[in-house]
Structure formats: C-alpha cells, structure tokens
PLY file of the C-alpha trace (Angstrom):
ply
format ascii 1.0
element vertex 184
property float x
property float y
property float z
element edge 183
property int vertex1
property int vertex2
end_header
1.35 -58.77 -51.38
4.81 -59.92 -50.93
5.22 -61.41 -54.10
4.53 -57.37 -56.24
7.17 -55.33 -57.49
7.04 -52.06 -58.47
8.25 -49.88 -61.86
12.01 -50.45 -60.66
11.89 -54.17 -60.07
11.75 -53.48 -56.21
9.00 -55.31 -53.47
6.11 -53.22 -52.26
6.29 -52.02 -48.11
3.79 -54.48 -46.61
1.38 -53.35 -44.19
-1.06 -56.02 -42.49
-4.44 -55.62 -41.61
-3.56 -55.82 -37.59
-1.02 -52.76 -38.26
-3.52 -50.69 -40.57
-6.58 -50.79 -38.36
-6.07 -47.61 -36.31
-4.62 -45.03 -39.01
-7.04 -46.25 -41.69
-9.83 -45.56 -39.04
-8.30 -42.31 -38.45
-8.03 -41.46 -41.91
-11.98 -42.33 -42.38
-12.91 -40.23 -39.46
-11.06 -36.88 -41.43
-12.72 -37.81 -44.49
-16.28 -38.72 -43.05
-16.12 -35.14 -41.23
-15.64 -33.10 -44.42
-19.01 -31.70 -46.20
-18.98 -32.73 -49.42
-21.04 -30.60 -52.35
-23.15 -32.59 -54.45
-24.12 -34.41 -51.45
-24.64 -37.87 -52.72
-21.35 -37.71 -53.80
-20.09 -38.41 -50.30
-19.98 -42.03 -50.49
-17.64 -41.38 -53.76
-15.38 -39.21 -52.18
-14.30 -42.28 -49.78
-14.35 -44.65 -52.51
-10.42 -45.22 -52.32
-10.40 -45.68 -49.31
-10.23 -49.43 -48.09
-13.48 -50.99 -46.54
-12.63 -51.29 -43.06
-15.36 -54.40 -42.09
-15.54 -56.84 -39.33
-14.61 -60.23 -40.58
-12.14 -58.54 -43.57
-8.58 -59.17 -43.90
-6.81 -56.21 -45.22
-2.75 -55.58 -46.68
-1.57 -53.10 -48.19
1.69 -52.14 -49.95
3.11 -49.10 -50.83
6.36 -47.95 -53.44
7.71 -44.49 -52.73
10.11 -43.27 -55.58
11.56 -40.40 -54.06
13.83 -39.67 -57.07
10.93 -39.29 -59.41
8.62 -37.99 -57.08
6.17 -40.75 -57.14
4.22 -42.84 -54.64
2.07 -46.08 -55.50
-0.42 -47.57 -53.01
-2.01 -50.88 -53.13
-4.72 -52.23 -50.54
-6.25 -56.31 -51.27
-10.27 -56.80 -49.01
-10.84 -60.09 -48.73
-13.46 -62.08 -47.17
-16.23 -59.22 -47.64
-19.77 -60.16 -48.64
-20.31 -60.45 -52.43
-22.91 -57.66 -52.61
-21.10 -55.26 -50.18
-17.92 -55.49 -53.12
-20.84 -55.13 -56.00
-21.96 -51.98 -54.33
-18.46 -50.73 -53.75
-17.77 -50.59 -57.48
-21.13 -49.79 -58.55
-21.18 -45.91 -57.63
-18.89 -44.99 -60.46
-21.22 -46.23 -62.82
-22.85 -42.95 -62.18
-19.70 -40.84 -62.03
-20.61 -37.42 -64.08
-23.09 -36.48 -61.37
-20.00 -36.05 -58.84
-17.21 -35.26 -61.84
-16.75 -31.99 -60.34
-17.36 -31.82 -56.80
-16.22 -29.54 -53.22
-14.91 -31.00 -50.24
-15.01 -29.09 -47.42
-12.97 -29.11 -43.68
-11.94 -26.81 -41.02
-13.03 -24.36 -43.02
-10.94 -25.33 -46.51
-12.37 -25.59 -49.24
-10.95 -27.90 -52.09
-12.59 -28.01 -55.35
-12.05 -32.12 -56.69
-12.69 -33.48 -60.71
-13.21 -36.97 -61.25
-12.32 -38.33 -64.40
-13.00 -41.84 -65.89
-9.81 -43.42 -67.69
-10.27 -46.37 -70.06
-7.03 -48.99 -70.59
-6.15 -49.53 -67.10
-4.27 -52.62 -66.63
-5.94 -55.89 -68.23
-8.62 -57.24 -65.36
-12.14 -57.04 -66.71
-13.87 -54.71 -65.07
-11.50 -52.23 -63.80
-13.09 -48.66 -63.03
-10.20 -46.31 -63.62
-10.21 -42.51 -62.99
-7.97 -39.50 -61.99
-9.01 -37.52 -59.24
-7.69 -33.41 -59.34
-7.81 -31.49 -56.63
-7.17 -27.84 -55.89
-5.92 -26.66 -53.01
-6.93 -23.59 -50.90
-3.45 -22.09 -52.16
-4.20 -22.80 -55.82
-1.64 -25.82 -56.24
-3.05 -28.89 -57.63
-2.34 -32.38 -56.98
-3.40 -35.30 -59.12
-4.68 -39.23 -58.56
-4.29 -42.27 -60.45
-7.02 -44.85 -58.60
-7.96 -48.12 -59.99
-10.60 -50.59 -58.20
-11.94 -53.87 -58.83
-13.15 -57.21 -57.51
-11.23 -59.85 -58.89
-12.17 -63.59 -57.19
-13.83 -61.83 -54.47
-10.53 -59.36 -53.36
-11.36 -55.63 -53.53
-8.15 -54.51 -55.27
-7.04 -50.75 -55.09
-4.24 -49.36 -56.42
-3.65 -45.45 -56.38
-0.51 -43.44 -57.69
0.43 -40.01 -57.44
3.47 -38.16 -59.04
5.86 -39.39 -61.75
6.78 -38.03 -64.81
2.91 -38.27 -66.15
-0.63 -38.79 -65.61
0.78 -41.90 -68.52
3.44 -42.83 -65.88
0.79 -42.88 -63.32
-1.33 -45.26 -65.84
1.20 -47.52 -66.17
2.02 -48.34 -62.57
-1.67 -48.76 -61.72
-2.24 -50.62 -64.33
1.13 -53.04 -63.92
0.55 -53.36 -60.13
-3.10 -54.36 -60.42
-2.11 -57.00 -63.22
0.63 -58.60 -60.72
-1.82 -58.82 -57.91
-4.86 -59.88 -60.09
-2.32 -62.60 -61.31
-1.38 -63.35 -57.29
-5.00 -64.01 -56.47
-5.85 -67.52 -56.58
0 1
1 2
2 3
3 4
4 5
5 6
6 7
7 8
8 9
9 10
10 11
11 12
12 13
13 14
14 15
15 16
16 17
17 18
18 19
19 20
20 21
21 22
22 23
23 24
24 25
25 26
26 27
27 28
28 29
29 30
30 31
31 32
32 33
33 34
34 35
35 36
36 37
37 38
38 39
39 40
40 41
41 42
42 43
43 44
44 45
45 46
46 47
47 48
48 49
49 50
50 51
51 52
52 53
53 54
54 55
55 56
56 57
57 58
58 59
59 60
60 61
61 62
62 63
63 64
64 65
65 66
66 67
67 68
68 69
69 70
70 71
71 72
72 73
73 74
74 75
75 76
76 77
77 78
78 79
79 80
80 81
81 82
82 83
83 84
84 85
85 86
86 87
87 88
88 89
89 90
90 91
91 92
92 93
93 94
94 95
95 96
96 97
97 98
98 99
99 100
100 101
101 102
102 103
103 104
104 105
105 106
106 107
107 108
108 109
109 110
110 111
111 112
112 113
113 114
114 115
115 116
116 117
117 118
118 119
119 120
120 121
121 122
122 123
123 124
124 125
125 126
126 127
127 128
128 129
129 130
130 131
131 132
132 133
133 134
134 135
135 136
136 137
137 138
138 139
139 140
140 141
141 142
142 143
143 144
144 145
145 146
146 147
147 148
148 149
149 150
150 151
151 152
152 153
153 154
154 155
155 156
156 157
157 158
158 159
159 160
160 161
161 162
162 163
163 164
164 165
165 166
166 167
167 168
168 169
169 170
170 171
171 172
172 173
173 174
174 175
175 176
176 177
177 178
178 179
179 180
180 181
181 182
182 183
C-alpha cells in the first residue's frame, strides 16, 4: 500500500487493519441500519464497503486533493476464503435489478443509481460503476467504485470529486493498476 501514488505523484495515507477495525465497524452498523428499497438490493448497497472477517488482513489508503476537490480511497482483503471473494463480486452481475434504488435512515430518504462503467483500469475482471445519490436537500453527489479479486486480494478503489466523472475514471482505474501490479 506503501508503494501507490496518486494523480500528483504523491503516496497514499496508510491505514492498517489494527487502526481500521472500529470505524469500519461503525460505518457498517450506519449502513446495515438503513432500509433499503428493492430489498435484495441491501447486500449491494454495502458492496464498497470492505469485508470486515476474522482471519482478514485489511489496509487501506486514501489521497485527498483538496485543491481539486477530490478524494480517492483504496482498501486491499487478503486472506479471505476463495468463495466468500467470488460471492463478493458476483452480485453486480445482476446490477439493473438495484440500478435505481432508496436508502432510507433516521427518517431521510436518499434516492441512489447504479451505473455499470466499462474501461476501468486494465485487471481482468474489474466491475466498475458510478453510484448517484440524491440528497434529502436535492444536491447530488457522485461515486467512482471499482472491485476485483486479483491473486486472492479484494481490491477497492472509490473516488469522488475532480474535474469529471472521466477524472474520477482515471484515478480508479490508475490506482487499481499500481496495486494489481504490487500484488505478488
């Protein structure tokens, strides 16, 4: 995790597993409490977030560009069971039944569009898609999110802001080459 650079040339902030265990949990807790419309979408609408499983070893880095407004996140799973990473990535292979979905906590509602990109980054096997969601006040915000298991890592890279949902493309996609290349 060290070893990746971001669009500007400059190392990722590195976050190990022992430091991430309590606010990812806390993050899956929000998420897990909020009703989600299709139902079986659910599952989907935690997809980004790391696997949090006993016997894992979890990093992730992160590049914040505050002068272009853009933050990139990166998370590397290792030592999870073959089929558990199979059926991570599997669920998008079904991703128009939960393309336009409702999230719904303490009473806000959000209304969230998946989309499925193609050309993300050059590791077979990539699922790529943007994720829009509208806020209760109208305002949208926007998701790059790449997954995929390359030599038995989960890799998951997710941008947001930039000058473009192409922007956003680009630093997925160059991010998840570099680590794909790091993974022996």
């Amino acid at each position: 995790m060290a070893e990746i650079k971001d669009a500007r040339g400059a190392r990722l902030s590195v976050t190990s597993s022992a430091n991430l265990s309590g606010s990812m949990e806390q993050s899956k807790a929000l998420l897990s409490s909020m009703t989600v419309e299709p139902a079986e979408c659910q599952e989907m609408a935690l997809a980004g977030m790391p696997p949090s499983v006993e016997g894992a070893s979890m990093a992730m880095g992160t590049s914040l560009d505050a002068t272009a407004g853009a933050s990139t996140v990166v998370s590397l799973t290792s030592g999870l069971d073959t089929e558990f990473l199979k059926q991570s990535i599997a669920q998008f292979g079904e991703v128009n039944k939960c393309a336009s979905m409702s999230m719904t906590t303490s009473g806000a509602a959000f209304d969230v569009a998946l989309t499925m990109l193609n050309g993300l980054g050059s590791v077979p096997e990539t699922i790529a898609y943007r994720t829009d969601t509208t806020l209760p006040d109208g305002r949208k915000q926007s998701l790059v999110t790449a997954q995929v298991v390359h030599r038995g890592v989960l890799m998951t890279v997710i941008a947001t802001g930039g000058k473009s949902e192409e922007d956003a493309v680009a630093r997925v996609g160059a991010i998840l080459d570099q680590a794909a290349a790091l993974v022996k």
